[in-house]
Structures are given as structure tokens and as C-alpha cells.
C-alpha positions in Angstrom: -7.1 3.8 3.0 -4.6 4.2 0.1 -1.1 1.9 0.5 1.2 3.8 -2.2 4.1 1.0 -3.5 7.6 1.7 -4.2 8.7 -1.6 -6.1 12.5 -1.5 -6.7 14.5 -2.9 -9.5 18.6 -2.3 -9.7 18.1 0.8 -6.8 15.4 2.1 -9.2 11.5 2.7 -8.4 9.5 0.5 -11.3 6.8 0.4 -12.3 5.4 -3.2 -14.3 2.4 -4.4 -16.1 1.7 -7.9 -15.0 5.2 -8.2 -13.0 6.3 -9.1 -16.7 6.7 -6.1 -18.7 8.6 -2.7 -17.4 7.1 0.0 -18.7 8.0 3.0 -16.0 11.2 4.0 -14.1 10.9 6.4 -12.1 14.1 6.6 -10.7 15.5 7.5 -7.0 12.8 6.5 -4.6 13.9 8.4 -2.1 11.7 11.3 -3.1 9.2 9.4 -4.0 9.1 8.1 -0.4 8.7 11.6 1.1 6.0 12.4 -0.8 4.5 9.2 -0.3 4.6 9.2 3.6 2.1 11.8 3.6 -0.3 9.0 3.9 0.7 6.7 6.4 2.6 3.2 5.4 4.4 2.5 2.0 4.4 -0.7 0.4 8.4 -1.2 -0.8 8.8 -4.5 -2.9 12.0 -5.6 -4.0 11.2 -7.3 -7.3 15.4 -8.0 -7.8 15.0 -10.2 -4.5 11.6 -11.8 -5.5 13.0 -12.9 -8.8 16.8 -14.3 -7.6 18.7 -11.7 -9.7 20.1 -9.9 -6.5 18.4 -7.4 -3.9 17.8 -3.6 -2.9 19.0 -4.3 0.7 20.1 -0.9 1.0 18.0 1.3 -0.2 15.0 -0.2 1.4 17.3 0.6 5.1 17.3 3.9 3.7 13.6 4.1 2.9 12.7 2.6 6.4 14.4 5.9 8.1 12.0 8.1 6.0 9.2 6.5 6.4 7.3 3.0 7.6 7.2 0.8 5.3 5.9 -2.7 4.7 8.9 -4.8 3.3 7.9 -7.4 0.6 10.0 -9.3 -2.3 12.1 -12.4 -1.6 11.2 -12.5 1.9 11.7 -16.8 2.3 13.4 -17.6 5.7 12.9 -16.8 9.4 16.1 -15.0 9.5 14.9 -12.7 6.6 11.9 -12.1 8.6 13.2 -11.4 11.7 16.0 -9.1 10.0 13.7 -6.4 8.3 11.7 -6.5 11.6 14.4 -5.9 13.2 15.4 -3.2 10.7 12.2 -0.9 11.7 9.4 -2.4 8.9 6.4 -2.2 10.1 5.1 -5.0 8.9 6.7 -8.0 6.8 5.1 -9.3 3.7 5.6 -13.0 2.7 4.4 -14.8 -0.5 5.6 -18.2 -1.4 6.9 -18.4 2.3 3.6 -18.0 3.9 3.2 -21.6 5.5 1.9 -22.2 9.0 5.1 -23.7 10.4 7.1 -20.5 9.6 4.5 -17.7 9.8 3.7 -19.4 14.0 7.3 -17.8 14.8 6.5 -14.3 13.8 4.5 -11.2 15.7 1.0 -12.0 13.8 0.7 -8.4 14.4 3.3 -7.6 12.0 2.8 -10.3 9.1 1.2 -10.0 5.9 1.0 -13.2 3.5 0.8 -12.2 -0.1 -1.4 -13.7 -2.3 -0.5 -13.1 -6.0 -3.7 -14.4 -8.7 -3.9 -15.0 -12.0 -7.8 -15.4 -12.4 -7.8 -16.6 -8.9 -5.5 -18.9 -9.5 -2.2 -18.2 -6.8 0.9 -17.5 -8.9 4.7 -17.8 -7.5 8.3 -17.6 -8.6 7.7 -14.0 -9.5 4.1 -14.4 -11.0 5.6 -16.6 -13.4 4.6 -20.1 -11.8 0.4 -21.0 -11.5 0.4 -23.3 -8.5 -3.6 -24.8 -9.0 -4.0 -23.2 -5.7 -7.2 -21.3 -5.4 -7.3 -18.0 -3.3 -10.0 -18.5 -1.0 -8.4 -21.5 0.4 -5.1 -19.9 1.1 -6.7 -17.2 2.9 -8.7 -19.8 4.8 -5.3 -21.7 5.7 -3.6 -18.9 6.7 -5.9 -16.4 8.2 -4.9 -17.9 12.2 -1.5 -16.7 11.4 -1.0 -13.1 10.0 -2.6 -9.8 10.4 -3.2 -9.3 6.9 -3.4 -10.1 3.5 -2.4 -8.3 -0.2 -4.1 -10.0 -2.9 -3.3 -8.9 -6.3 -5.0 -9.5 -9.3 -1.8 -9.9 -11.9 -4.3 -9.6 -14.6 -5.1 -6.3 -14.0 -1.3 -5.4 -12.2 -0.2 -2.0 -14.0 -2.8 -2.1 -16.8 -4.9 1.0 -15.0 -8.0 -1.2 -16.3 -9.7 -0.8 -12.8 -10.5 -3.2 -9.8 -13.0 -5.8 -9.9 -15.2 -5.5 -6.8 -17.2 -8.2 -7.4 -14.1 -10.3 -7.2 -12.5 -8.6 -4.7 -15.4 -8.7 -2.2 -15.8 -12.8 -1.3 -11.8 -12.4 -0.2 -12.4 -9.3 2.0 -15.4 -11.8 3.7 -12.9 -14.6 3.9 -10.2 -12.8 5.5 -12.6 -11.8 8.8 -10.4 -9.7 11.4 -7.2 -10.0 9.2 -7.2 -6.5 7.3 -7.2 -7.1 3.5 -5.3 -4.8 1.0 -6.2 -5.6 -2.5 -3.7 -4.7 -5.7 -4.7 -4.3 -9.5 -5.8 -2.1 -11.4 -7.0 0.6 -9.0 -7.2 3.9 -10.6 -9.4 6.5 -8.5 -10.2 7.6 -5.7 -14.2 6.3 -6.2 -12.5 2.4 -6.1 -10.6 3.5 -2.9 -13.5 4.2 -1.3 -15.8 1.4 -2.7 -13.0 -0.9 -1.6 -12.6 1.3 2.3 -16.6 0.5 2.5 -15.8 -3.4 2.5 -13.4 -3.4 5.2 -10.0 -3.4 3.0 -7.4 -1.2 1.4 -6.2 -0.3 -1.7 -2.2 -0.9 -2.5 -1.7 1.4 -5.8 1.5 2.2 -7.6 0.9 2.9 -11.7 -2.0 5.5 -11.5 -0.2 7.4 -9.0 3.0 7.3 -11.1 1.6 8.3 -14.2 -0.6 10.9 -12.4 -4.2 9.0 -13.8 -4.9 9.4 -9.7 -4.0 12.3 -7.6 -2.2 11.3 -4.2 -4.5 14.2 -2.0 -7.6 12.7 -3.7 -6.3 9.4 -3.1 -6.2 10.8 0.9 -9.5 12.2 0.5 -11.5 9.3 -0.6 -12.4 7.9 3.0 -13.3 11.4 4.3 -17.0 12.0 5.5 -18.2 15.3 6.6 -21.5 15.8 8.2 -21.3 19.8 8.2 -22.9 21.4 5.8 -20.7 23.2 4.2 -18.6 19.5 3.3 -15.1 20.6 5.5 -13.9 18.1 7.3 -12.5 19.4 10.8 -8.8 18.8 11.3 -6.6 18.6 14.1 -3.5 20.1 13.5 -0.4 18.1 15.5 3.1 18.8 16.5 6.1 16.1 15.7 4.8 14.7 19.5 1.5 14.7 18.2 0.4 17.2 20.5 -2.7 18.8 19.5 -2.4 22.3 18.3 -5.4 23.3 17.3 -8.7 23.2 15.6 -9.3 23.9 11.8 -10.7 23.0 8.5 -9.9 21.2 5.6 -11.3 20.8 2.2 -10.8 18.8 -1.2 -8.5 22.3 -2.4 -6.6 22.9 0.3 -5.6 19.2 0.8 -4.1 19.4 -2.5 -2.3 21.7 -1.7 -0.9 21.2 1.7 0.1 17.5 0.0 2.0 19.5 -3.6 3.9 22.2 -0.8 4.1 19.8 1.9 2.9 22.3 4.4 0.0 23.3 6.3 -2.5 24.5 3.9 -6.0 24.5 5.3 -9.9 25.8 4.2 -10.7 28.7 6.3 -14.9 29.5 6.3 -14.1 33.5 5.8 -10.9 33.7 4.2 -10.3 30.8 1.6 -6.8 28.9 1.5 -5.2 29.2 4.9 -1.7 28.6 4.5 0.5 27.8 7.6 4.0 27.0 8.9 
């Protein structure tokens, strides 16, 4: 599945190439957010408490009410831990902080260590530090402790130059039950699926920004239909997820149920079924 990423500078969403150079703000996240939900968990990083220059503590609070969110970014204590766990985040992520003697007090449920890699080569300090560590061997080290793992390729971070499966695929192995989400490059919904077939997920932020990947497609890319006619059957919910019903979707009308943000679904006689 797709993990869209809010990553915060100064209350602003950001967007970097190779956590160096700035080169996108989108502004309030807030909107963002709601039209991210649509897919499940967001990934919010704040880059101002990853790089010491101060934090985003309150508009990631806010973000948590709209929807759930995997909190990153200058996570480095217990206490922080606990606190955004407390807070409502669904799951923590922790980089340089990721040692066995911290990461056995936490819900393993609930923790994600990030691995940041320059070549595969982990990076810290806000990518600005190579440590001589090589990825496979912090995954190996860590894997009895968390629940899952982001591993981003800094080379490719922002540059919309694609993912490189052949890379990504030995870490997906290594990280056995702990569900990997890779970072890096991904721009379509063809790499979300390649990468859904090994067992991980895709964390994207700069192709969804600058539209290069559409956010329905993006949805779309782990669909299988075995009907003939490609829909894919869809059971519509309440706010209690009560089941409602039975319909059909398709590639169109998923676009557009995600641009209204309503229920917009593929009838077989009558086309675009909108709802609600």
C-alpha cells in the first residue's frame, strides 16, 4: 500500500531533495492531511525536530485528530516515545534512537526504526552524518524489537528518479515478519505494486505533491479483480463500519470519489454512480 508523508518545516508541509535542498512548500498541512487520509495512515515527519532547529509539536497534535499518523523526526528519548503514543500516533518512528535497550520498553506493535541510506550506507544527524553502518545489519540487529522498518534511499529522496527494486528487495527478505516501507524515488503506481508484490510498502511525498502520481491511482495499484469486466466489488461502510451495501468500483470512478471526496462508484448499466 501507499504511505503519503507530510514532512513539516516552520508549521509548513516540505517537500526536499536529499533532506538537503527545499525545493517545495506546500503550505498548511491540514488539508493536505484530509485528503491524504483517504488512504489509511500518513507518514508526518518533523524535519525542524530531526535537525535541532526547534519542532512542529503542535501541528502534528492537530494532524493526529484528522487522521492516524505515524510520528517521525527527533524522536530520541523514552519520554518522546511514550508522549506521541500517548498523543494518539499510531505508530512511532525512531532513527538514530533505534537501539535495543530503548526500543525493549516500547509496544513492538507500535515501533518503526528508520533506516536512512546513502548507497547503503546508514546516514544520521539529519542525513548529514554516514555512520559506516551497513543496512542489512541494522535490520538484522533490530528486527526482535519493532514492527517495522522505513528505509530510504537519500540518493534517490525527492529526485522522482524511481525506486530501485533490485536494491530494495534483499531488505524486504531481511526484515521477515516486520513490515518494510521503503522511501525514494517512487513515482507510480506500477512501483507501488511491484514493491506490494514483495511484502512492503511504499512511503511517497514529492510525486504526489507535484502531481507526477495520482493519489486514486496510487489506491488503485494493489487492486486485483477476477471479474471480467475488471470492477472490483466494494463494500460500502458507515462511520461504525457497518456494512451498507454491495457495489462496484472502477479505476474512473475511484478518481473521482477521491477529487469530491464522496461516494462515487462504477455501476454495470448506468456509468458513474454518484452517492451521498
Amino acid at each position: 500500500m501507499i504511505v503519503p508523508s507530510i514532512d513539516l518545516r516552520s508549521g509548513s508541509a516540505v517537500q526536499l531533495i536529499g533532506g538537503r535542498e527545499q525545493v517545495l512548500d506546500a503550505g498548511d498541512p491540514m488539508p493536505i492531511a484530509e485528503r491524504f487520509k483517504l488512504v489509511g495512515e500518513i507518514a508526518v515527519v518533523d524535519l525542524d525536530a530531526a535537525l535541532g532547529t526547534g519542532d512542529n509539536k503542535q501541528v502534528i497534535e492537530a494532524l493526529l485528530a484528522i487522521a492516524p499518523c505515524r510520528v517521525g523526526g527527533g524522536i530520541r528519548t523514552y519520554e518522546d516515545a511514550v508522549r506521541w503514543l500517548d498523543a494518539g500516533a499510531a505508530s512511532v518512528v525512531l532513527g538514530t534512537a533505534a537501539t535495543p535497550d530503548l526500543l525493549r520498553r516500547l509496544p513492538r506493535a507500535r515501533v518503526i526504526a528508520a533506516l536512512d541510506a546513502m548507497h547503503g550506507e546508514v546516514v544520521v544527524d539529519g542525513w548529514q552524518t554516514m555512520t559506516g553502518r551497513n543496512v542489512l545489519e541494522c535490520i538484522e540487529n533490530l528486527k526482535p524489537y519493532v514492527g517495522g522498518f522505513l528505509v530510504t534511499f537519500v540518493e534517490r529522496e525527492g529526485r522522482m528518479g524511481g525506486i530501485d527494486l533490485d536494491a530494495a528487495r534483499p531488505l524486504i527478505e531481511a526484515a521477515g515478519e516486520c513490515r518494510m516501507t521503503i522511501a525514494g524515488g517512487i513515482t507510480s503506481a506500477e512501483e507501488i505494486r511491484a514493491l506490494d508484490e514483495l511484502g512492503a510498502d511504499a512511503q511517497v511525498g514529492m510525486s504526489l505533491y507535484t502531481g507526477k502520481l495520482d493519489l486514486a491511482d496510487s489506491i488503485a495499484a494493489t487492486l486485483r479483480s477476477d471479474r471480467p469486466d475488471g470492477l472490483w466489488p466494494t463494500v460500502v461502510v458507515d462511520e461504525r463500519n457497518t456494512a451498507l451495501g454491495l457495489t462496484y468500483s472502477s479505476p474512473e470512478s475511484l478518481r473521482e470519489a477521491v477529487r469530491r471526496q464522496r461516494g462515487v462508484y462504477q455501476s454495470r448499466n448506468r456509468g458513474l454512480w454518484v452517492k451521498g
